[in-house]
C-alpha positions as CSV (number, residue, x, y, z in Angstrom):
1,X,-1.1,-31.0,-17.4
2,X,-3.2,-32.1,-14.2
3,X,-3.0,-30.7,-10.4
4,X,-2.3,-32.9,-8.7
5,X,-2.6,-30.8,-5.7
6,X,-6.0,-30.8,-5.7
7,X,-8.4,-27.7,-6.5
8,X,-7.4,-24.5,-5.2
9,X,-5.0,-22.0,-6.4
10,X,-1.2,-23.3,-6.7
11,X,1.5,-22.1,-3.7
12,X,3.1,-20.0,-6.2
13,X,0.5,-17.9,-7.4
14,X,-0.7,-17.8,-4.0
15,X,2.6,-16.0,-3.2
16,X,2.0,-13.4,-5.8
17,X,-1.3,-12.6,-4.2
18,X,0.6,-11.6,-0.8
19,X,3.5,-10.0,-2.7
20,X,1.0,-8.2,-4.2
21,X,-1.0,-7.4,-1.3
22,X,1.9,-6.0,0.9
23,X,2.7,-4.2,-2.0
24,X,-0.9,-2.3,-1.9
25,X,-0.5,-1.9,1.7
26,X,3.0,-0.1,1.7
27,X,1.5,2.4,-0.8
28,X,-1.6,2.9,1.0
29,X,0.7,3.4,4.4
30,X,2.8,5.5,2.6
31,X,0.1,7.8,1.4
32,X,-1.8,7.9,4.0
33,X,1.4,9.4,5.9
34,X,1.9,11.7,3.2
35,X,-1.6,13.1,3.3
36,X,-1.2,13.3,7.5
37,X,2.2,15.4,7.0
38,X,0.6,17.6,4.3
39,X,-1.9,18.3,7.1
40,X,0.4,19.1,9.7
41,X,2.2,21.0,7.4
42,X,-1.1,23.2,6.5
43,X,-2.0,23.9,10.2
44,X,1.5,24.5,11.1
45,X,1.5,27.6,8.4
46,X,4.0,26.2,6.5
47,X,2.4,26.5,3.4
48,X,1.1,30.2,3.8
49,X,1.9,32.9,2.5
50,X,3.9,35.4,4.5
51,X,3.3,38.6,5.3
C-alpha cells in the first residue's frame, strides 16, 4: 500500500488531531471555569462556615 499523496500525514488522521485538539480545549475551558467559580464562590463566603 503506497501514498500516493505524497509524504505527510493522511486528511483523515489529520482530522483526528483537530477532533482531538478541540476536545483538550473544551476540557481545559471547562476547568478553567470551574476553578474561576470555585473562587468566586470562596470569596463570596459561600463555602464558610456559619456562625
Amino acid at each position: 500500500m503506497t501514498n500516493e499523496d505524497g509524504p505527510g500525514p493522511t486528511p483523515r488522521r489529520a482530522s483526528a488531531w483537530v477532533i482531538l485538539a478541540v476536545v483538550a480545549a473544551a476540557l481545559l475551558v471547562c476547568c478553567c471555569s470551574a476553578a474561576v467559580g470555585l473562587v468566586i464562590s470562596w470569596s463570596a463566603g459561600l463555602f464558610h462556615t456559619p456562625s
